[in-house]
SEMI-208749 format. One record per residue: residue in three letters; x, y, z of N, C-alpha, C, O in turn; residue number from 1. Coordinates in Angstrom, 3 decimals. Example, Ala and Ser with C-alpha at 12.3 -4.5 7.8 and 13.67 -1.06 7.14 Angstrom:
BEGIN
SITE_aa_n_x_n_y_n_z_ca_x_ca_y_ca_z_c_x_c_y_c_z_o_x_o_y_o_z_i
SITE_Ala_13.190_-5.690_7.800_12.300_-4.500_7.800_13.200_-3.300_7.800_14.236_-3.319_8.465_1
SITE_Ser_12.850_-2.250_7.080_13.670_-1.060_7.140_12.900_0.030_7.870_13.409_1.138_8.039_2
! end
This chain:
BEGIN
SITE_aa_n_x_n_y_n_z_ca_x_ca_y_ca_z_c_x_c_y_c_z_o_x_o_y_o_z_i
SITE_Unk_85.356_73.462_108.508_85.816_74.832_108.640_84.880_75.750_107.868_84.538_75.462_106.721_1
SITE_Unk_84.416_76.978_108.551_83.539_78.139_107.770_84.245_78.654_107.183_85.216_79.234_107.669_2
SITE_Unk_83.957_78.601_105.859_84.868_79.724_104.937_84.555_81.661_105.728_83.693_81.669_106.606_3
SITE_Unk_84.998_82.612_105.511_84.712_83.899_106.283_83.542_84.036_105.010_83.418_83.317_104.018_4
SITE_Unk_82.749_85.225_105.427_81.796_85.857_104.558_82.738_87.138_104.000_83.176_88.116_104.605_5
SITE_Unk_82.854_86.759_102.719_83.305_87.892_101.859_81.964_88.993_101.676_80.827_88.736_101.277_6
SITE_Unk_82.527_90.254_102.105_81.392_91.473_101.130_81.878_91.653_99.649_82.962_91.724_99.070_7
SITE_Unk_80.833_91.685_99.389_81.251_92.198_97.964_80.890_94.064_97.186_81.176_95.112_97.767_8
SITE_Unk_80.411_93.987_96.190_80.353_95.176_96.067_79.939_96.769_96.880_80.570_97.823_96.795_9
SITE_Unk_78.398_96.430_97.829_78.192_97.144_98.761_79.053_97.704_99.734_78.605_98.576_100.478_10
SITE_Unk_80.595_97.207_99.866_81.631_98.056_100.497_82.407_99.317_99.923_83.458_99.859_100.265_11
SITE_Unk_81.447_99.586_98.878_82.538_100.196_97.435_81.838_101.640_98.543_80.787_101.364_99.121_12
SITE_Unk_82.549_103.359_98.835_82.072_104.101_99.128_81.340_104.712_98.336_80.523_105.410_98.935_13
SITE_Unk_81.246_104.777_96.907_79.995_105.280_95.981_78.748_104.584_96.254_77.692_105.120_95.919_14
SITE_Unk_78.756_103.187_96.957_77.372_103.116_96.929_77.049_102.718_98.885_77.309_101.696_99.519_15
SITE_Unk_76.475_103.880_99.280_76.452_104.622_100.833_75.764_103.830_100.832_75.012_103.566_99.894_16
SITE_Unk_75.878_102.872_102.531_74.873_102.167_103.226_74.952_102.391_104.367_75.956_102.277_105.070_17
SITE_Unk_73.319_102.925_104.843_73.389_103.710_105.596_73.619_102.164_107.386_73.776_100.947_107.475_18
SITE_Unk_73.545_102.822_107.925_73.712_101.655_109.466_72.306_100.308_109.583_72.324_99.097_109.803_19
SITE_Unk_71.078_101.438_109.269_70.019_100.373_109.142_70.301_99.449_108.227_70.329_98.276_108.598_20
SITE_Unk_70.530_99.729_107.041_71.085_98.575_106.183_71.986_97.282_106.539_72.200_96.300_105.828_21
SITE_Unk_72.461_97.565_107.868_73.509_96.065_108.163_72.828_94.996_107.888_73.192_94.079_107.151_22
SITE_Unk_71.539_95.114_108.639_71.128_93.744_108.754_70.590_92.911_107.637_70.366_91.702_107.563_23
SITE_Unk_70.448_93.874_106.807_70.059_93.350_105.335_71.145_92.799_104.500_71.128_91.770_103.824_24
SITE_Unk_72.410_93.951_104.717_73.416_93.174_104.172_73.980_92.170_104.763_74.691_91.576_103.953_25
SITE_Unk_74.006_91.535_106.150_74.006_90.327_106.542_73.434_89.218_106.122_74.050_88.180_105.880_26
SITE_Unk_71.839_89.425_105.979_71.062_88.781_105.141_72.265_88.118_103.722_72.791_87.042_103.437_27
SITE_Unk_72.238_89.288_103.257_72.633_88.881_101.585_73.631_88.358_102.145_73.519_87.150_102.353_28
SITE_Unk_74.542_88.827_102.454_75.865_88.025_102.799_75.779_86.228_102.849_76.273_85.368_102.119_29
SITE_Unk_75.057_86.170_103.861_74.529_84.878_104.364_74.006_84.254_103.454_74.607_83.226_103.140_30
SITE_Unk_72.823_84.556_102.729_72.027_83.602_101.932_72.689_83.556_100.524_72.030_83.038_99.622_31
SITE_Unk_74.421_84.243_100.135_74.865_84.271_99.351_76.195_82.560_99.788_76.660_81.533_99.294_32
SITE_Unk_76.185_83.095_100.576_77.145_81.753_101.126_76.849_80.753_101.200_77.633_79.838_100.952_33
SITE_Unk_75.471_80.539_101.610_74.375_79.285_101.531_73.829_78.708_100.071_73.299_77.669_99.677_34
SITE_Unk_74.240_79.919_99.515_73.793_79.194_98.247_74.895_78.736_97.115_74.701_77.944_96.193_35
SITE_Unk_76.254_79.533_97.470_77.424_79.045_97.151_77.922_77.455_97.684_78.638_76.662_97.072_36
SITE_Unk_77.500_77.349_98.575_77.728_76.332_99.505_76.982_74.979_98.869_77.490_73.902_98.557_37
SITE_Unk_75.663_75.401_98.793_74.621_74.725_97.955_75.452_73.900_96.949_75.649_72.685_96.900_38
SITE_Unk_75.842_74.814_96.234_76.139_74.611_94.540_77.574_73.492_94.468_77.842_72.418_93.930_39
SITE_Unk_78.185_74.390_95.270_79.850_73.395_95.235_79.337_72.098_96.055_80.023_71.135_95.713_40
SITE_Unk_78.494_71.789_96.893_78.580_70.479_97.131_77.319_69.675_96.494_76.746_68.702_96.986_41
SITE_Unk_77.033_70.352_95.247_76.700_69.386_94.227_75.395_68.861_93.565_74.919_68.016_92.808_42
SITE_Unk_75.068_70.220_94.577_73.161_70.031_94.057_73.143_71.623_92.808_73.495_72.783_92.596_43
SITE_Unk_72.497_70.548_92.396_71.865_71.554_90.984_71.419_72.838_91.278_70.899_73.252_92.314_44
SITE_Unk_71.715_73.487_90.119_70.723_75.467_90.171_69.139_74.584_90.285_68.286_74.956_91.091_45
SITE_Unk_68.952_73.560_89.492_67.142_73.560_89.559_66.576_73.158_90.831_65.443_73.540_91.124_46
SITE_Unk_67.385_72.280_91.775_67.059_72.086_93.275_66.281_73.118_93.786_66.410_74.341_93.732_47
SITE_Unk_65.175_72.153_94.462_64.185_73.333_95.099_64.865_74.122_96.051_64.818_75.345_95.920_48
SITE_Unk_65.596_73.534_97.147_66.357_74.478_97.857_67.432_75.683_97.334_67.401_76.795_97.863_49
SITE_Unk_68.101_75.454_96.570_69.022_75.942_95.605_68.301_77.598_95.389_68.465_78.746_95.803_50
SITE_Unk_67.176_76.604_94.198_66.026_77.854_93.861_65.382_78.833_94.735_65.180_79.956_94.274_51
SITE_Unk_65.056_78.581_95.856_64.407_79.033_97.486_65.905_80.078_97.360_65.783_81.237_96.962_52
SITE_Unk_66.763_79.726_97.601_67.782_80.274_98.250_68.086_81.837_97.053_68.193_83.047_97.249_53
SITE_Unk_68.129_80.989_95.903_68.493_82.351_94.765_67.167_83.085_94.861_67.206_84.306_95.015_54
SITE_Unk_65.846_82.384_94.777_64.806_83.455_94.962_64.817_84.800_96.146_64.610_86.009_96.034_55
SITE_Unk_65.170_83.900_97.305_65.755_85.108_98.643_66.692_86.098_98.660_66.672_87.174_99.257_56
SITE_Unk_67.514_85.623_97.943_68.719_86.280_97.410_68.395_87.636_96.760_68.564_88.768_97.212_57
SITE_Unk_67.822_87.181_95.437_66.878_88.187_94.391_66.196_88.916_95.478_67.040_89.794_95.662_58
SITE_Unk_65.433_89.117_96.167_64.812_89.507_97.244_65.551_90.404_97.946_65.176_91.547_97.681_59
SITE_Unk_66.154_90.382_98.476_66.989_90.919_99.544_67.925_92.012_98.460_67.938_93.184_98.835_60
SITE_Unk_68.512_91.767_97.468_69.507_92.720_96.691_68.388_93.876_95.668_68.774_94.923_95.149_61
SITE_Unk_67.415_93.486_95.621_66.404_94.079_94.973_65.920_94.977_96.217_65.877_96.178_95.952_62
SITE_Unk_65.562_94.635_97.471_65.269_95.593_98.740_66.435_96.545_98.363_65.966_97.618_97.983_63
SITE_Unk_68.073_96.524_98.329_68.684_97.173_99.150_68.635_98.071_97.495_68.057_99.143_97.677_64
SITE_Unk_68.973_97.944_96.351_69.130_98.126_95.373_67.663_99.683_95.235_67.610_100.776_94.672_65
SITE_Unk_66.814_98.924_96.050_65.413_100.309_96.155_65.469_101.084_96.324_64.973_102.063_95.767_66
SITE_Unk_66.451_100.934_97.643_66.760_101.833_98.970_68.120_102.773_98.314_68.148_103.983_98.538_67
SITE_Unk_68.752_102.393_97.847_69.689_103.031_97.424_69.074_104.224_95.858_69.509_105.305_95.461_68
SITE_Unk_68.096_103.469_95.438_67.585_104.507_94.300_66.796_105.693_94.750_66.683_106.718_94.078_69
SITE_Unk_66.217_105.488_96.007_65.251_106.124_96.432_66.242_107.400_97.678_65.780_108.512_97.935_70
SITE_Unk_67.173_107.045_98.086_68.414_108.234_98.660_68.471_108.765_97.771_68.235_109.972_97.823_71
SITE_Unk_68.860_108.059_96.307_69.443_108.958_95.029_68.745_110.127_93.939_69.098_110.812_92.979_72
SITE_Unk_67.554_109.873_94.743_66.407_110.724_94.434_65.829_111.690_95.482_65.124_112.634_95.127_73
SITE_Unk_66.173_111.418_96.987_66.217_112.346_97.398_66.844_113.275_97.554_66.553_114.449_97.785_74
SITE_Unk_68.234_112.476_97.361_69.640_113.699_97.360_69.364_114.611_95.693_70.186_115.424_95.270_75
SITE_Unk_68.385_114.340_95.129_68.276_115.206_93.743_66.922_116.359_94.032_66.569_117.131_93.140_76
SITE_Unk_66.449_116.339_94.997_65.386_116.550_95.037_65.869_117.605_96.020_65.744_118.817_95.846_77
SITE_Unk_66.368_117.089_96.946_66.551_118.304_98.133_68.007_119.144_98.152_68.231_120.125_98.860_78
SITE_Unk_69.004_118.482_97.142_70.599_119.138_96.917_71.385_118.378_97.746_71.062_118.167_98.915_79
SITE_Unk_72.340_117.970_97.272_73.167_117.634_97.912_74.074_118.247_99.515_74.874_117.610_100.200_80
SITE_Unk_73.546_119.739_99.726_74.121_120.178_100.802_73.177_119.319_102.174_73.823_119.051_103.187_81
SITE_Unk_72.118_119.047_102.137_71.196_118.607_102.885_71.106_117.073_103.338_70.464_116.420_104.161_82
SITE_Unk_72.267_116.799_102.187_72.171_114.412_102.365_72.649_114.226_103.728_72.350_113.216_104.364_83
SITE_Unk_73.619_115.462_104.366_73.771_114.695_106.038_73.208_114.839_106.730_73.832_114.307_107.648_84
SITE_Unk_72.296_115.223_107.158_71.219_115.607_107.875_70.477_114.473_107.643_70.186_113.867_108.674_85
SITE_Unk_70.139_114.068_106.774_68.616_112.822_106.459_69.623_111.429_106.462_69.187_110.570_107.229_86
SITE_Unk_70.756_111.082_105.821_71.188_110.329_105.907_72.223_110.063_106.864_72.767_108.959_106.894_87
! end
């Protein structure tokens, strides 16, 4: 049986993701489950796969984590009356 993919924080509405972002947060979603999955059936954090998997991980939350600093700087830059239009 597949456990469901829980979201986690990225559903919170303070932190806006815009539509392009799905597929990234699918990504994380996924390679978060895979590596949960990893762990409970008993292979080590030092496992090369394990490691592969948290390295991707790091990867992918560090992309979206960019993307979200870089809105937060445009919405400072251009005012907040203007974020619906670009976003």
């Amino acid at each position: 049986m597949v456990e469901p993919i829980e979201r986690f924080y990225f559903d919170s509405p303070i932190n806006e993701i815009s539509d392009a972002d799905e597929v990234l947060l699918l990504k994380i979603e996924r390679t978060r489950h895979m590596l949960k999955q990893a762990v409970q059936s008993g292979k080590k954090f030092t496992d090369y796969d394990v490691v592969q998997l948290s390295q991707k991980l790091d990867e992918y939350l560090l992309e979206i984590q960019k993307k979200r600093l870089i809105r937060r700087e445009i919405r400072k830059i251009i005012g907040e009356e203007y974020k619906d239009e670009i976003f």
